[in-house]
C-alpha positions as CSV (number, residue, x, y, z in Angstrom):
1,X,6.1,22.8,62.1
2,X,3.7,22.0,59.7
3,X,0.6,22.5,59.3
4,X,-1.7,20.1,57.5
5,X,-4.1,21.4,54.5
6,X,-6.8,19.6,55.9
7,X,-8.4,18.6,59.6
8,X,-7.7,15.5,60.4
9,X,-10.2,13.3,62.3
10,X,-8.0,12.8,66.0
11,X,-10.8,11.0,67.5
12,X,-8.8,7.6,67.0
13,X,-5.6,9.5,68.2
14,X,-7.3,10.6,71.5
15,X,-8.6,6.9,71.9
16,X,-5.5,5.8,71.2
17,X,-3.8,8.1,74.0
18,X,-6.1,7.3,76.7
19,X,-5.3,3.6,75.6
20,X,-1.7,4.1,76.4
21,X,-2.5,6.3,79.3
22,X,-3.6,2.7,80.9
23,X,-0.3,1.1,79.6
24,X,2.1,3.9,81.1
25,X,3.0,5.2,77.8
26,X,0.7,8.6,77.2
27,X,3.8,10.8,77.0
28,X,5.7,8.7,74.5
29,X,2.4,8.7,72.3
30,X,1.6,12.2,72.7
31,X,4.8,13.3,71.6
32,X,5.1,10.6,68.8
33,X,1.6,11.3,67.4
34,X,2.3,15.3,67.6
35,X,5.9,15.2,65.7
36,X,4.0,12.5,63.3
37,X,1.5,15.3,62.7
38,X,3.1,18.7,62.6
39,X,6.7,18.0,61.7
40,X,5.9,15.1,59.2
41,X,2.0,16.0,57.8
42,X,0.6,12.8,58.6
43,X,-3.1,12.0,58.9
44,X,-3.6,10.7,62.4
45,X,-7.1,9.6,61.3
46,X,-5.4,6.9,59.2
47,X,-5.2,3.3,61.0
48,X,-1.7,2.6,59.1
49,X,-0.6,6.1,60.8
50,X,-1.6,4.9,64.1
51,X,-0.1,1.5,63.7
52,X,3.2,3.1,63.0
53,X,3.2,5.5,66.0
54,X,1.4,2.7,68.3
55,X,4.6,0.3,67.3
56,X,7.3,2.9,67.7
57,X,6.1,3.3,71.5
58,X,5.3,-0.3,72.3
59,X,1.3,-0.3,72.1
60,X,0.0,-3.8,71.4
61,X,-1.9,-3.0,68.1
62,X,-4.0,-5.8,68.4
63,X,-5.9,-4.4,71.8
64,X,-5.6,-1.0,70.5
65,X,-7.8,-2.0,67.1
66,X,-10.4,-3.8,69.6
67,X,-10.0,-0.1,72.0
68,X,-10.7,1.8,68.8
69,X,-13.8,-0.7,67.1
70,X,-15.6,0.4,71.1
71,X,-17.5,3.1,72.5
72,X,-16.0,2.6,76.0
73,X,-13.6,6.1,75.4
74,X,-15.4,7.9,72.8
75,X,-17.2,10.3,75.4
């Protein structure tokens, strides 16, 4: 484990997990995003980092940008 010299912004992580929470795929994308982050140092604030890991678990990227441009799970 790894952890990263700086704190990365998860915001877009979290939206991104409650996005595949609706698609059946939260686990997959938990454990993606959290070996992305502490075994590999990523920045999951990064859109290209969240592609990747979206992709790897079969997230459409396309509704996931429009989930991430909204408000509707920032709360």
């Amino acid at each position: 484990m790894r952890r990263p010299s700086w704190n990365p912004n998860t915001v877009p992580a979290h939206v991104a997990t409650l996005y595949a929470k609706e698609k059946g795929l939260d686990n997959q994308f938990h454990h993606a995003a959290a070996r992305a982050l502490w075994e590999d140092g990523v920045n999951l604030g990064e859109m290209p980092v969240l592609k990747e890991i979206a992709g790897k678990v079969g997230l459409d990227w396309a509704e996931l940008t429009e989930r991430l441009g909204s408000e509707q799970h920032r709360e």
